[in-house]
C-alpha positions in Angstrom: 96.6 2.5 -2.8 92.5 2.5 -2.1 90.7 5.4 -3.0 89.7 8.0 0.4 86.6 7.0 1.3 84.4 10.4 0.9 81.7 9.1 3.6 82.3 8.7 7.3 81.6 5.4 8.7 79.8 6.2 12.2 80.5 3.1 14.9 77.2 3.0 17.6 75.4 0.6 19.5 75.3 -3.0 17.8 74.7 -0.8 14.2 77.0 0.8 11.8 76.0 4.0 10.1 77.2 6.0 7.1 77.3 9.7 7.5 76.6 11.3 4.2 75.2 15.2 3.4 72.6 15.7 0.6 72.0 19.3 -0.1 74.1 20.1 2.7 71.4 18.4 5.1 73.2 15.6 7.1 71.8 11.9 6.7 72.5 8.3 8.1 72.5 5.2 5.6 72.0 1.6 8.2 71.0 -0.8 5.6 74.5 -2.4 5.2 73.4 -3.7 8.4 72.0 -7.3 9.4 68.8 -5.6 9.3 67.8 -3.3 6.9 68.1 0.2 8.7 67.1 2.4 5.7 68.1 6.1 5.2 67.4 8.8 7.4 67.8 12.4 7.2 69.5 13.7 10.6 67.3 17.5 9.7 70.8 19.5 10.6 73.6 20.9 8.9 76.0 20.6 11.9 77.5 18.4 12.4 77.7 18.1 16.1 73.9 17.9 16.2 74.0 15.5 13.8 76.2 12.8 15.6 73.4 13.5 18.6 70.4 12.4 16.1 72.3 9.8 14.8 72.6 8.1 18.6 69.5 9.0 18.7 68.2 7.1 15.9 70.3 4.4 16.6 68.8 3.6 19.8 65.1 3.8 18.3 66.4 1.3 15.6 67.7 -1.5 18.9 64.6 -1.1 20.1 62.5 -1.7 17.5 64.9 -4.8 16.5 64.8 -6.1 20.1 68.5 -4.9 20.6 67.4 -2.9 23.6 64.8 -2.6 26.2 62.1 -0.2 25.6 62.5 1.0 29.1 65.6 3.1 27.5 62.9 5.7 26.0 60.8 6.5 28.8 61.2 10.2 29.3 63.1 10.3 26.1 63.3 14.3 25.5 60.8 14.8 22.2 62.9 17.4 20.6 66.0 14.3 19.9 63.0 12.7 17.9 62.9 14.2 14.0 60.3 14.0 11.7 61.6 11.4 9.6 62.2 9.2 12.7 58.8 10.1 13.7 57.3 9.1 10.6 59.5 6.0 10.1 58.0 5.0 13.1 54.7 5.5 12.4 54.4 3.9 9.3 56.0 0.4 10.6 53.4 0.3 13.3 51.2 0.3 10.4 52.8 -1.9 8.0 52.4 -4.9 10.6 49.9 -7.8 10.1 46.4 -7.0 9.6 45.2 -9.1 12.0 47.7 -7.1 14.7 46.0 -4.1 13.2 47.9 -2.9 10.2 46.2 -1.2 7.2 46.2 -2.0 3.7 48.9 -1.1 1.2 47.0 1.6 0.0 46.0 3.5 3.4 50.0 3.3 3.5 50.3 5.4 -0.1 47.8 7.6 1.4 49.2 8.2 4.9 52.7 9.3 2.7 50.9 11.8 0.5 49.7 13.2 3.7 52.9 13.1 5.1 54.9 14.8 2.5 52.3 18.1 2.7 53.1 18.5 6.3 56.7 18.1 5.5 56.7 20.5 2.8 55.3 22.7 5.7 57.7 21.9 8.2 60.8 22.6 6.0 59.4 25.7 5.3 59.1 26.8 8.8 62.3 24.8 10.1 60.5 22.2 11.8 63.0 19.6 12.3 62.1 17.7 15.7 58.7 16.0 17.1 59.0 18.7 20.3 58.1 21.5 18.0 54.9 20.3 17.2 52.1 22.2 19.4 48.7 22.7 18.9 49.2 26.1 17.7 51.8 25.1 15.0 49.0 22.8 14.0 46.4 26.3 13.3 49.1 27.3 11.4 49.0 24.6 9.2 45.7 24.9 8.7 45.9 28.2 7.4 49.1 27.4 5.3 47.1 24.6 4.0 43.5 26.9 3.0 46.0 29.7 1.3 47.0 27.1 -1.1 43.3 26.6 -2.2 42.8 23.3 0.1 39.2 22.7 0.0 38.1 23.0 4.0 37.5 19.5 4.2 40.6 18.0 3.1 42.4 20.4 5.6 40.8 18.8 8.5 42.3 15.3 7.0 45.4 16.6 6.9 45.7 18.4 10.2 44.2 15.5 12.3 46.5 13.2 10.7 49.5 14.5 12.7 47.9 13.9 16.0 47.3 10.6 14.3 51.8 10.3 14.2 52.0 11.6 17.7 49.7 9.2 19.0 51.5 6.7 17.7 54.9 7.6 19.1 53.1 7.4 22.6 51.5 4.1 22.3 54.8 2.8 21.0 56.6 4.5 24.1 58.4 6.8 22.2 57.0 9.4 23.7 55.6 10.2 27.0 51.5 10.7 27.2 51.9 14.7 28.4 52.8 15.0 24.5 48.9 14.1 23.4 47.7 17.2 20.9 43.8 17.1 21.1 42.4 19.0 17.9 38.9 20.0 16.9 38.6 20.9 13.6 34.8 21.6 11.9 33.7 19.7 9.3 31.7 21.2 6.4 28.7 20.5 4.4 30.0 19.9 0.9 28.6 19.4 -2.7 28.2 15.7 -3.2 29.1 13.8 -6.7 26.1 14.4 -9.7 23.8 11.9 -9.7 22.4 11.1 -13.3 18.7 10.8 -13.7 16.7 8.4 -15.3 16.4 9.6 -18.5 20.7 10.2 -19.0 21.1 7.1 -17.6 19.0 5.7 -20.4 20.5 8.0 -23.1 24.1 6.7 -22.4 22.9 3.1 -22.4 21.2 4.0 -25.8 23.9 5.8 -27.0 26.8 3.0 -26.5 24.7 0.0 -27.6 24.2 1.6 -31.1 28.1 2.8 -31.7 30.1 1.0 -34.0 33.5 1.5 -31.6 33.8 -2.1 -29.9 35.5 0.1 -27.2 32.1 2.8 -26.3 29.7 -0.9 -26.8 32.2 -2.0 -23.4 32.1 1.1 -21.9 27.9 1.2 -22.3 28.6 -2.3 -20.6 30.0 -0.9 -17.5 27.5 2.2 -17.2 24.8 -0.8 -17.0 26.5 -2.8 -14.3 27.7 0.2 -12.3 23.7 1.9 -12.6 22.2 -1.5 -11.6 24.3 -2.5 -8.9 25.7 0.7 -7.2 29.5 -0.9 -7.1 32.5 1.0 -7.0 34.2 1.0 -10.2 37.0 -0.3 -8.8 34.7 -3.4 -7.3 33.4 -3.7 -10.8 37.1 -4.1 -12.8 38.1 -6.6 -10.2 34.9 -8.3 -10.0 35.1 -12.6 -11.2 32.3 -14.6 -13.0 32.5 -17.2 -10.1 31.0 -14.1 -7.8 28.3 -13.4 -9.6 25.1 -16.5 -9.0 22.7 -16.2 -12.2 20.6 -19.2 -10.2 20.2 -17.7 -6.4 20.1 -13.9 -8.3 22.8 -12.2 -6.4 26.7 -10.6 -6.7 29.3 -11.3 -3.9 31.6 -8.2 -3.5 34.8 -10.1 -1.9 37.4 -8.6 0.5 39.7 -11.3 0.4 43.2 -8.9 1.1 43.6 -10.1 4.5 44.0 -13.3 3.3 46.4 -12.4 0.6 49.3 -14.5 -0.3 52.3 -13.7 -2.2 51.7 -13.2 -6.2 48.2 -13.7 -6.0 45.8 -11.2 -7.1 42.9 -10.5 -4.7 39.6 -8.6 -4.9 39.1 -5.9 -2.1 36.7 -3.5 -1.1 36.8 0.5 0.5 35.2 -1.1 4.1 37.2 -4.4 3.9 33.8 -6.4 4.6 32.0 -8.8 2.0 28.8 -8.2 1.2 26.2 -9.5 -1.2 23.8 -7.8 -3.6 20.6 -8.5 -5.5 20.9 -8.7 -9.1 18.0 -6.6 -11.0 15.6 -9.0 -13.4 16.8 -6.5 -16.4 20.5 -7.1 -15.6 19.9 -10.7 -15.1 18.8 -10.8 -19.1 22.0 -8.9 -20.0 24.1 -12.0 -17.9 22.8 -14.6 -19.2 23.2 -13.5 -22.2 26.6 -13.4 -21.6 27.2 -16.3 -19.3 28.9 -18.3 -22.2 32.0 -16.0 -21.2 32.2 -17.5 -17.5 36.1 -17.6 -17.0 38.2 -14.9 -15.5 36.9 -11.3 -14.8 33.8 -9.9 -15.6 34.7 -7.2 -17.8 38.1 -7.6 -19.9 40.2 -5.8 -22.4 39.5 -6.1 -26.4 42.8 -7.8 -25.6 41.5 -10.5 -23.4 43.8 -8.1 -20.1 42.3 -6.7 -17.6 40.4 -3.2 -18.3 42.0 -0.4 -16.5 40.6 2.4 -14.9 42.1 4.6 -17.4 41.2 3.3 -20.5 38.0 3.0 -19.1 37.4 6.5 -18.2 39.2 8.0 -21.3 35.8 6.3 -23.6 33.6 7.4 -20.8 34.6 11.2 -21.0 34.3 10.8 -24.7 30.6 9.4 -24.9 30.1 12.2 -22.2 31.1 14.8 -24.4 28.8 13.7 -27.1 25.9 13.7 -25.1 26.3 16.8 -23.3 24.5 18.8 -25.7 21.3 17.0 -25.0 21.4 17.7 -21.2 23.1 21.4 -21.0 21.8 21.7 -17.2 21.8 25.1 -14.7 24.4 27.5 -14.8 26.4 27.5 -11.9 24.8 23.7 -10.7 26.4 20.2 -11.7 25.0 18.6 -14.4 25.6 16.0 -17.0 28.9 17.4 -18.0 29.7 17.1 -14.5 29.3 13.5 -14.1 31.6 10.3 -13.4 31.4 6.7 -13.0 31.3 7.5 -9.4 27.5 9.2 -10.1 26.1 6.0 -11.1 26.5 4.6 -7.4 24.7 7.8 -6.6 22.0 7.5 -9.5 21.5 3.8 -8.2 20.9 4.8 -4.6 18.5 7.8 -5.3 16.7 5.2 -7.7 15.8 2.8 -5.4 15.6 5.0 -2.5 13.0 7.5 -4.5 10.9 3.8 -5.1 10.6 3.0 -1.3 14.0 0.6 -0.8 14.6 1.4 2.8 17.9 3.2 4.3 19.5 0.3 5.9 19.2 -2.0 3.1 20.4 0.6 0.5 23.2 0.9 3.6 24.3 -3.3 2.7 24.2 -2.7 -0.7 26.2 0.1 -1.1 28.7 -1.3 1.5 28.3 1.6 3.9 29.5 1.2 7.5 26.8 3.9 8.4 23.2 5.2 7.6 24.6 8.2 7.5 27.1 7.8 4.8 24.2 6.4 2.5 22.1 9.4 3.2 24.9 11.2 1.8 24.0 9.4 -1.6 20.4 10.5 -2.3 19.5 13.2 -4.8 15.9 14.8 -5.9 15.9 16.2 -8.8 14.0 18.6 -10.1 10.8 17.1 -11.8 11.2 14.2 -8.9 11.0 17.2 -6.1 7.3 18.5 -8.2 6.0 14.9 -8.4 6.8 14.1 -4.8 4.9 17.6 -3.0 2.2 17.2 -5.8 1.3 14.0 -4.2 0.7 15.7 -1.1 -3.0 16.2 0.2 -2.7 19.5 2.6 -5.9 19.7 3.2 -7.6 16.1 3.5 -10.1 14.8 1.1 -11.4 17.9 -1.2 -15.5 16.9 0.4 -13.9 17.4 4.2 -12.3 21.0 3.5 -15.6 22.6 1.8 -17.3 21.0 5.1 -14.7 22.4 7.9 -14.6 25.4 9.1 -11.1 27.1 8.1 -10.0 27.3 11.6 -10.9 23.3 12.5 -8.8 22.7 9.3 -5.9 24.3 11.1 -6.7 22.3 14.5 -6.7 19.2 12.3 -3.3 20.1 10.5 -1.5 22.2 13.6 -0.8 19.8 16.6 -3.5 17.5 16.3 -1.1 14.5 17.9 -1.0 16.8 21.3 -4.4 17.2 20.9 -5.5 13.4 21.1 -2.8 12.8 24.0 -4.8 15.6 26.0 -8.3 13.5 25.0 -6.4 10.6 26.0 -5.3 11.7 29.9 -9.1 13.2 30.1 -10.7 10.1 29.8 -8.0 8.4 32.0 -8.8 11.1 34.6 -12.9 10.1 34.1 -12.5 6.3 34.4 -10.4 6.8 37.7 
């Protein structure tokens, strides 16, 4: 005689679902189906309501697999939709083709960390169903989110993000446009990453060269690269020999994921957009010295792998703490302790930019999609902040001040363009 079968088999519209609890929470299993359905949580622990979800989801499902007409949600009431139909949703519209406008895999691991805070949220405060989103559930969240010790900013990109999902429901007809949440949240000024000066720059450079570890000499290696180019670290792991020209004096940072195939690695960038940039005439030296090593990445294990993040970081924070006594900093500021691999892409672009490189080209080398966002990137320090308003002449050539009055010198300094444009219009005024 065959065993009882402890989970209901649920019969609906061209799809077979199995009816299971977890936790005492009702939820649907479809992927015994001729498509893949995946698991759902039905969000109820009747089971009345759940049967309702589960036709629900069901319909959603012939939709999306061309089963059903579309037309079949118009007007669909928002509080049948849960949130893990809601997100389910969302996250397929963004799984499609990139050229269709799909995101990368890792915007996806993002949008689910996301995700999974607003859900903690939600169980919380028995949120089950889209329809119980408002704007002011959405405050709420906010402040949820800031007594956990969210920094301000972060809040915002968690908060707007939902809109993000209920936008998404409407463009995919899931929802009717009446159900749009429009959100302003303030954005804050924050503490950028330490930029390294000139001189701890150096001292790292000096410091790794001379160590007998094979692993710091590596890691001296990447501080060089990453201070001279301003890449990502991530750029710089991934980055081949065959990208970098020792002949026309230049480094092509690839974004070759859209054209990703099937078990082939690729390079890609934070903007997806190639760019190319210069390589300096002392890192040029350092190549070529190096160029007899032309074959596979740039920068490999001791191994002949691939260098990880990790390993790399775990020599970086060690050289750091053996050099921190040499730079001990402010109290209460950042300072070399404080620094990462991140703060040579900052110590690059306050280099050149303090030497006269202008704010759109530091904008294609850095890979920027704004001006704005490279501003972001330049740091004065302290002795650079004397030299620059030393170089100032306030009052004119020294010979000129002990000849002007006191008050022309004001005249001179204090509008002197609107004074010219008045000179100007007067002799306009004459020659008419």
């Amino acid at each position: 005689m065959p065993a009882r079968r402890k989970n209901e088999l649920i019969q609906c519209e061209h799809f077979r679902w199995k009816l299971y609890r977890r936790k005492g929470v009702y939820c649907a299993d479809g992927r015994s189906n001729r498509f893949d359905l995946g698991r759902h949580s039905l969000n109820t622990r009747d089971k009345e309501k759940a049967l309702e979800s589960l036709v629900q989801l069901n319909l959603v499902k012939c939709v999306e697999n061309g089963l059903a007409d579309r037309s079949r949600l118009v007007g669909m009431d928002s509080v049948e939709i849960s949130l893990d139909q809601a997100f389910t949703i969302f996250i397929e519209d963004r799984s499609k083709a990139r050229v269709a406008g799909g995101v990368k895999p890792s915007s996806l691991k993002v949008y689910k960390k996301r995700w999974k805070k607003f859900f903690t949220f939600a169980t919380e405060t028995r949120i089950s169903h889209v329809g119980q989103i408002t704007k002011d559930l959405l405050n709420r969240y906010s402040g949820w989110l800031e007594a956990r010790g969210t920094a301000p900013n972060y809040v915002g990109y968690l908060v707007r993000f939902i809109p993000q999902v209920i936008n998404t429901l409407i463009e995919t007809d899931h929802l009717g446009s009446e159900r749009k949440i429009r959100l302003r949240m303030k954005k804050f000024e924050v503490e950028e990453a330490y930029a390294y000066t000139a001189e701890e720059f150096g001292a790292i450079l000096e410091y790794c060269s001379a160590h007998h570890n094979p692993r710091v000499r590596q890691v001296g290696d990447v501080v060089r690269v990453l201070g001279y180019t301003g890449l990502r670290i991530s750029e710089l792991l991934s980055l081949p020999w065959h990208y970098i020209d020792l002949d026309k004096r230049f480094i092509t940072v690839k974004d070759d994921s859209a054209k990703a195939r099937a078990g082939t690695e690729t390079q890609s960038t934070k903007s997806s957009k190639t760019r190319r940039v210069p390589i300096h005439k002392d890192l040029l030296e350092w190549l070529k010295a190096r160029s007899g090593e032309k074959s596979g990445l740039l920068f490999q294990n001791l191994d002949g792998g691939r260098l990880t993040y990790s390993s790399a970081l775990e020599t970086f924070c060690r050289v750091r703490k053996e050099l921190r006594g040499r730079f001990p900093g402010t109290p209460g500021e950042k300072s070399f302790k404080d620094g990462c691999f991140h703060s040579l892409r900052h110590f690059f672009c306050s280099r050149h930019a303090q030497q006269g490189v202008s704010e759109m080209t530091m904008c294609k080398w850095l890979g920027h999609q704004s001006s704005r966002i490279t501003r972001r990137y330049y740091h004065n320090n302290d002795q650079e902040s004397l030299r620059l308003i030393d170089g100032v002449n306030v009052l004119g050539s020294p010979q000129m001040a002990d000849k002007s009055p006191a008050g022309s010198q004001d005249r001179l300094v204090v509008g002197g363009s609107k004074g010219r444009q008045g000179q100007g219009k007067k002799r306009r005024r004459k020659s008419s």
